[in-house]
Structure formats: structure tokens, C-alpha cells
C-alpha positions as CSV (number, residue, x, y, z in Angstrom):
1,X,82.5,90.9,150.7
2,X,82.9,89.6,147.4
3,X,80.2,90.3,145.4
4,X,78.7,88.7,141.8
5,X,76.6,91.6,140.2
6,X,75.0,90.2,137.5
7,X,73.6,92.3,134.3
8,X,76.4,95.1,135.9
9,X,76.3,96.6,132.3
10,X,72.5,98.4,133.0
11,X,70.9,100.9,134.2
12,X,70.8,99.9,137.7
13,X,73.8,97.4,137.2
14,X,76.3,100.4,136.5
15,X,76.0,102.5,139.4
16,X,75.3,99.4,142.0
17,X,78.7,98.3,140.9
18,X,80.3,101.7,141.4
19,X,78.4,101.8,145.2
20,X,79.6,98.4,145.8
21,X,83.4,99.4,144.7
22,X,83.3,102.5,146.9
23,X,82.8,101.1,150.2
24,X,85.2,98.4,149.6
25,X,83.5,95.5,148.4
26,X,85.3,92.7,145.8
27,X,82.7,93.2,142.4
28,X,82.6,90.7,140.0
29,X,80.6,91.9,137.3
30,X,78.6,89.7,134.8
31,X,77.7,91.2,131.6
32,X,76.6,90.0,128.2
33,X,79.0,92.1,126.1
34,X,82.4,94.1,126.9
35,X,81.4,97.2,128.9
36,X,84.9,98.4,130.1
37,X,83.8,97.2,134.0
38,X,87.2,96.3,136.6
39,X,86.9,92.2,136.5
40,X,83.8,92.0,134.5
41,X,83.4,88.5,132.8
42,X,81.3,88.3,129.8
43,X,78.1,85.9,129.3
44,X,76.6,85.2,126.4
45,X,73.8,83.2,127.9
46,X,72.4,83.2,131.3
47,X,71.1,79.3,131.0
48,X,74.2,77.5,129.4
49,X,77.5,79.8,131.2
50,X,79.7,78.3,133.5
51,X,78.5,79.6,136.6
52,X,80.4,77.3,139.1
53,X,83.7,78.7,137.8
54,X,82.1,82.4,137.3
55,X,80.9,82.1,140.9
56,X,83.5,81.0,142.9
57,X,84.8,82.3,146.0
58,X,81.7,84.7,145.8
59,X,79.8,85.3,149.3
60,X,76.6,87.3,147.7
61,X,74.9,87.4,143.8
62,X,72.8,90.1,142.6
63,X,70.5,89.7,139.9
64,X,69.7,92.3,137.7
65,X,69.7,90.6,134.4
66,X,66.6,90.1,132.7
67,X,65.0,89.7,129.4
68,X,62.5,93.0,129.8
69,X,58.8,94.0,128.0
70,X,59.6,95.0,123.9
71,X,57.9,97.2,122.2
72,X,58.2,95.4,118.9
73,X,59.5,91.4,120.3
74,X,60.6,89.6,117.1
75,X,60.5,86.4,119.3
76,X,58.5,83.5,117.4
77,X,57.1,82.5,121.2
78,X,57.8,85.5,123.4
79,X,56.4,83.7,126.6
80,X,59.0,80.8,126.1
81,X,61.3,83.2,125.9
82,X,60.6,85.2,128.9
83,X,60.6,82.1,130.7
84,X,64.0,80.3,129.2
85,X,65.8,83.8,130.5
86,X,63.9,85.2,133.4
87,X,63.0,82.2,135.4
88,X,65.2,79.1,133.9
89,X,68.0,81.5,133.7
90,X,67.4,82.6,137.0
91,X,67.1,79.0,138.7
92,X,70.6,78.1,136.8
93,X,72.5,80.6,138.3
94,X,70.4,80.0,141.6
95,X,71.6,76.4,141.9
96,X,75.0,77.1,140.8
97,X,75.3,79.4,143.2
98,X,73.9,77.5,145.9
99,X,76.1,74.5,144.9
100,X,79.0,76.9,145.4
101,X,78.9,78.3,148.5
102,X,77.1,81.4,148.3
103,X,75.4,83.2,151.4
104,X,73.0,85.2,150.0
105,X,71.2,86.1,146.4
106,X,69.1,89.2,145.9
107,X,66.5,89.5,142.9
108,X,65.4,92.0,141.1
109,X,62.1,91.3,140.2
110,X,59.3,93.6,139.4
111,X,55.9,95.3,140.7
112,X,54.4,93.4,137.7
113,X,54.3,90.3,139.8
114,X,51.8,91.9,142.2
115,X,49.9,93.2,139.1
116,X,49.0,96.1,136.7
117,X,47.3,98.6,138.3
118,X,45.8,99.7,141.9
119,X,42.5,100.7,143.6
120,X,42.7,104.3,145.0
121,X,44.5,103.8,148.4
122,X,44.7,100.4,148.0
123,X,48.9,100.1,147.6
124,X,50.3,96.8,146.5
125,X,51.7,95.1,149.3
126,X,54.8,92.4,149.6
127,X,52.3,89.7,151.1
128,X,49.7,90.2,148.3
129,X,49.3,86.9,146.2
130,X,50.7,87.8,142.6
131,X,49.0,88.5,140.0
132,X,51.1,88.9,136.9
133,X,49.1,89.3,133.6
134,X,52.0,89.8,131.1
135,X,54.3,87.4,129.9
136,X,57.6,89.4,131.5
137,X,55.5,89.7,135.3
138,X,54.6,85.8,134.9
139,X,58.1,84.8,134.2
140,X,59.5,87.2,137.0
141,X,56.8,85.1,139.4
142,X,57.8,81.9,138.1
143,X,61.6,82.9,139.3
144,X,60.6,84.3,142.7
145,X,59.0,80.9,143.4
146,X,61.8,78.9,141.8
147,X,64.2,80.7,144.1
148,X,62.2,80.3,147.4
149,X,62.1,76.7,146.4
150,X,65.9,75.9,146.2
151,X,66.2,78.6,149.6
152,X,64.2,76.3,150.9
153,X,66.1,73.2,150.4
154,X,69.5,74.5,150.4
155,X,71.5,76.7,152.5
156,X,71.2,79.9,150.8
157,X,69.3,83.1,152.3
158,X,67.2,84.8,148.9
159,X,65.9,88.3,149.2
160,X,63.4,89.3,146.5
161,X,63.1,93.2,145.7
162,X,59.9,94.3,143.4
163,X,60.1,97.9,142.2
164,X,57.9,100.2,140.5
165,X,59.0,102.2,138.0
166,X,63.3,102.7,138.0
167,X,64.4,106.3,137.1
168,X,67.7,108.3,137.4
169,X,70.2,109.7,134.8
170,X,69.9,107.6,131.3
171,X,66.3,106.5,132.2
172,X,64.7,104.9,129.1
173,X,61.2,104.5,128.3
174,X,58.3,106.2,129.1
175,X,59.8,108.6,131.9
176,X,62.4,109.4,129.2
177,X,59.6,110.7,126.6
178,X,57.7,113.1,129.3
179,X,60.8,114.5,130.2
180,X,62.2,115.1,126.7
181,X,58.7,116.5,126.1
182,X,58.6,118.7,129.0
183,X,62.0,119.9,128.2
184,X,61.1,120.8,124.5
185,X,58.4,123.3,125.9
186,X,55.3,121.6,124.3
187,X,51.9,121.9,125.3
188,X,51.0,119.0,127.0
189,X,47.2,117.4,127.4
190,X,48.2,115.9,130.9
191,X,47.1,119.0,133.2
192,X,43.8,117.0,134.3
193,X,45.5,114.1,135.8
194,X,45.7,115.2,139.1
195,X,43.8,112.4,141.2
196,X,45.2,109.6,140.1
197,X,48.5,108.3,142.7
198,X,52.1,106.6,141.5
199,X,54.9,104.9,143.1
200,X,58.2,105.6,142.1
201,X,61.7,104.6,142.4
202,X,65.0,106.5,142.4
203,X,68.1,104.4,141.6
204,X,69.6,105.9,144.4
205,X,66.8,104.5,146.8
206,X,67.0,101.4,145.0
207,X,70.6,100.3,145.3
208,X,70.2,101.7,149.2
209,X,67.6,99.1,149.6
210,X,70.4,96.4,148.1
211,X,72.8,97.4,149.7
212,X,71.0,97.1,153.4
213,X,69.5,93.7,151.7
214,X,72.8,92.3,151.7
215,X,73.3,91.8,154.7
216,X,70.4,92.6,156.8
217,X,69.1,89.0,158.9
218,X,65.5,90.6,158.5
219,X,65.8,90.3,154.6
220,X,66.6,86.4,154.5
221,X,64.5,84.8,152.8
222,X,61.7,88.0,152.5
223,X,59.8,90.1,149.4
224,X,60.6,93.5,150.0
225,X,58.7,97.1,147.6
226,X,60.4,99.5,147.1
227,X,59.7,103.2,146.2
228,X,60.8,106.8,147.2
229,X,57.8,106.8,149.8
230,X,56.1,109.9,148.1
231,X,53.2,109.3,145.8
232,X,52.2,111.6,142.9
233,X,49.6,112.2,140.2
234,X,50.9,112.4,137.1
235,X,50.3,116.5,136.8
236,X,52.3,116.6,139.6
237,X,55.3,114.2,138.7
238,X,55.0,116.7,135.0
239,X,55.2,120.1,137.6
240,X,57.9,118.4,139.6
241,X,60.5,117.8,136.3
242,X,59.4,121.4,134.7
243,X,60.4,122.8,138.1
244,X,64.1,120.1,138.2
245,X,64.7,122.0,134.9
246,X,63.6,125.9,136.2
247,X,61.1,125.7,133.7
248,X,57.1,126.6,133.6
249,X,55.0,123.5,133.0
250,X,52.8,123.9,129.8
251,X,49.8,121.6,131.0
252,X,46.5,121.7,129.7
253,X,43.4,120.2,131.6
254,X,41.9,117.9,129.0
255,X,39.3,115.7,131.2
256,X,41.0,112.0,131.6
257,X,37.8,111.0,129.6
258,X,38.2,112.7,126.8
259,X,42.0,111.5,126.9
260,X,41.2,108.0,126.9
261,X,38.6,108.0,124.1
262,X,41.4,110.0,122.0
263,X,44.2,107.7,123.1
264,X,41.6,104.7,122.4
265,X,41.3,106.2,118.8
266,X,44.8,106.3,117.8
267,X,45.3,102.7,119.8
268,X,47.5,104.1,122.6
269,X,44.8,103.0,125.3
270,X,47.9,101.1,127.0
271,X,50.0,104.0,127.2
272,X,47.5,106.4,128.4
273,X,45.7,104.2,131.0
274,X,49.1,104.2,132.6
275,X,49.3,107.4,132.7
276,X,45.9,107.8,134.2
277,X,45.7,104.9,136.6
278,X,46.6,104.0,140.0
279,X,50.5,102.1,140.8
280,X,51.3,102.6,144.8
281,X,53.2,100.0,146.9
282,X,52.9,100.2,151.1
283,X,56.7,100.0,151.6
284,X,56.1,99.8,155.5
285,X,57.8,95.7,155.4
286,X,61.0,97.9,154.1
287,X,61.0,100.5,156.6
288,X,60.1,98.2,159.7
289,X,61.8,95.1,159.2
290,X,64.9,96.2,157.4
291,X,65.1,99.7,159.2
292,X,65.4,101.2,155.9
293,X,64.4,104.7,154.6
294,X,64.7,106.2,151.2
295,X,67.6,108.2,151.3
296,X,67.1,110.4,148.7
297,X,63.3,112.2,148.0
298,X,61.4,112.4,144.8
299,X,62.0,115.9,144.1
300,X,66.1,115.1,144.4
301,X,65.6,112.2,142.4
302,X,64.1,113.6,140.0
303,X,66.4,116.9,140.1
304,X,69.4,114.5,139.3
305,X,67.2,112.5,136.4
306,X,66.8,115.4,134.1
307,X,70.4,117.1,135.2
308,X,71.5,114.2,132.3
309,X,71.4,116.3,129.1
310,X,71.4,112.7,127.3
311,X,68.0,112.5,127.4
């Protein structure tokens, strides 16, 4: 199969193109600047490239690219932004690739379009209505219905993946912090968070769940979540990297109450209700219509994460 990967150059894009390459499948990867990828053209804008020339002769397109939540955005209007890359970007290479031929196009999306946060044992499901609340979640929506819109007129099967959070070797962000905190041997004021559940995802799970995507009839035209199928609090996801590492966990039990109001202080509410909330997702759609399990478990996944002195 000859296969479009586009935003190849990422964290999930790198490895999904080395899968792909190893059981024998044509990559074309799409990248926005020179990153040393077999056949890899460079874009330097999702909306304006040529994608009827980029695309052709290509059977599937996976779409990993994607303008992601900043920290500090210097954007004048980051909501038009959002949109102009993550959902008019998205429906430009959408029709292109419809116009072109292509089979089948798989997008990454993300669990934001289902919302923030969930009720204890409620899990976000795939046939929940969304509820995005930021402007990268809306924009992600906007494209999910965008795509199901020119699948529905044309003759192009879309499959639309929503993970949790993504880890593996080189994982940014938050995961990145605790596990370079965890590592260092400080105390940390996380040992009372032990009710609260999370979903994760390995990247190993994840491109699995691709890869079966490709192909699979069940995942035609379908929303599938994705996670490693084991839930944790977030004492336990701390316990679980100290132990990846052969190290002791220096936890202290500081009430979540007393957290918050602290965290509220020094206006990191944000931060610190995420790491004291709810985020599961029911991947039973995964599992029954696509026959797919995660391949990999948390405590591997996580073994291999913090194996990348990088971080």
C-alpha cells in the first residue's frame, strides 16, 4: 500500500513511518521542514500546498499534522488560527485527496473533542456528542465533521481516532516534567491523589490502532478511543515511572484540597486540576468492532518512555 503520512516529522509521525516501512508499505512522508525521512516532501502550508501532485498514486493518507495547545500563542486571533490549520487545512487535503483517488484517510484528532474532564466511571465514549471547550478541541470537531461531510458525498472511507494523552520516548509536555521530576529524586506533594482515574496512550498502542484502521471494513467511516485499556490515579501513574526507573517514589500525601487552594494561589489551577481530575475513555468500539487490543500494557509503555535519557 502506498501510504501519505502527513506531519511524519512528530512524535507519533516518526515511528508510524518507521512501522509502516517495516512491513513493506510505500511511505510518502509530508513534513513542514527537512527531517532526513526516505521520500519525504516538504510543506510549508497545509491550506495552500499542492496536494493533487503530493497525493498521487496514494491509496491511504494519515493525518497527524496539527496546529496544537501553546503555552505562550503569539497568534493575534488564536481561534482563527486553530481553525485556518486544523479544520480548513484538514478539509484541503481531504478533498484533494478525495479528488485523487484515495481509499481511505485516518485522523488524528483528539479526546478534547469529547471534552475536558470525566465523572467518576463515567468514561468518554466514541458516540458521545462533542463537547470541545478550547479553541484547539473546537477546531479538531470542526474537522471531524468536515471530513464526515465530503465521506459522505464522495467515495472516500474516513476513520477518526481520538486519543488521550500520547506518551513514549521524547514525550513533551506535562508527562515529560513528572518524569524528569521523579527521576531527579524530589519530594513530590502528589502522594494523595490516589482516587482520581486516567486514560492513557502508548505510541506503541496508538500506531497499532492505525495500522488495523487502515484497512479494517469495520473502521470506514467510524470514531474510534483509544488508550492502553488500564486506568490509573495519578499516585499510581508517579509509582509506576519510579518503579520503570528501579527507583523509590518520594510521594507525599498532601490532601487534593489543600493542593488546589495552593495551586489556585500561584495560578496553576489548570495544571493541577488535571492532575487531580477524572480523563477515562470506554474503548470497547475499538476492541469489538475493529478486533483490536492494545498490544503493549501501561507498565511496558511506560518502562520504554523513561528508558529515553533525553528527557
Amino acid at each position: 500500500m502506498r501510504i501519505a503520512v502527513v506531519g511524519a516529522g512528530g512524535f507519533v509521525g516518526r515511528p508510524l513511518v518507521e512501522q509502516f516501512v517495516a512491513e513493506g508499505h510505500v511511505v510518502v512522508p509530508m513534513v513542514r521542514s527537512p527531517q532526513g525521512l526516505a521520500n519525504e516532501r516538504v510543506i510549508d502550508d497545509i491550506v495552500s500546498a499542492d496536494w493533487p501532485s503530493l497525493l498521487s498514486g496514494v491509496d491511504a493518507v494519515v493525518h497527524l499534522a496539527a496546529r496544537v495547545h501553546m503555552m505562550h500563542d503569539t497568534a493575534e486571533d488564536p481561534m482563527s488560527e486553530f481553525r485556518r490549520v486544523n479544520t480548513a487545512g484538514t478539509l484541503a487535503l481531504a478533498e484533494a485527496a478525495a479528488n485523487v483517488g484515495v481509499k481511505r484517510f485516518i485522523f488524528l484528532s483528539t479526546i478534547k473533542v469529547n471534552g475536558e474532564a470525566t465523572l467518576p466511571d463515567q468514561p468518554f465514549r466514541s458516540t458521545d456528542l462533542p463537547q470541545a471547550s478550547d479553541p484547539y478541541g473546537i477546531s479538531k470537531q470542526e474537522a471531524e465533521a468536515a471530513l464526515f461531510e465530503v465521506a459522505r458525498k464522495r467515495d472516500m472511507e474516513v476513520t477518526v481516532i481520538r486519543p488521550p494523552l500520547i506518551y513514549g520516548p521524547g514525550v513533551k509536555g506535562n508527562l515529560r516534567s513528572l518524569i524528569k521530576a521523579v527521576r531527579s529524586g524530589i519530594p513530590l506533594p502528589l502522594g494523595g491523589i490516589s482516587e482520581n482515574r486516567r486514560s492513557l496512550v502508548g505510541i506503541d498502542n496508538l500506531i497499532s490502532l492505525i495500522g488495523v484502521a487502515l484497512t479494517h471494513p469495520g473502521a470506514a467511516n467510524a470514531t474510534f478511543l483509544v488508550s492502553d485499556g488500564e486506568d490509573v490515579s495519578t499516585t499510581g501513574l508517579l509509582k509506576l515511572l519510579a518503579e520503570a526507573m528501579g527507583k523509590k517514589p518520594r510521594l507525599l500525601p498532601l490532601p487534593t484540597g489543600v493542593l488546589s487552594l495552593i495551586a489556585g494561589l500561584a495560578g496553576k489551577k489548570s495544571a493541577v486540576d488535571r492532575l487531580v481530575g477524572n480523563l477515562q475513555v470506554d474503548i470497547s468500539d475499538s476492541r469489538e468492532k475493529l478486533g483490536w487490543t492494545p498490544p503493549v500494557s501501561l507498565r511496558a509503555g511506560l518502562r520504554s518512555a523513561v528508558e529515553d535519557r533525553a528527557i
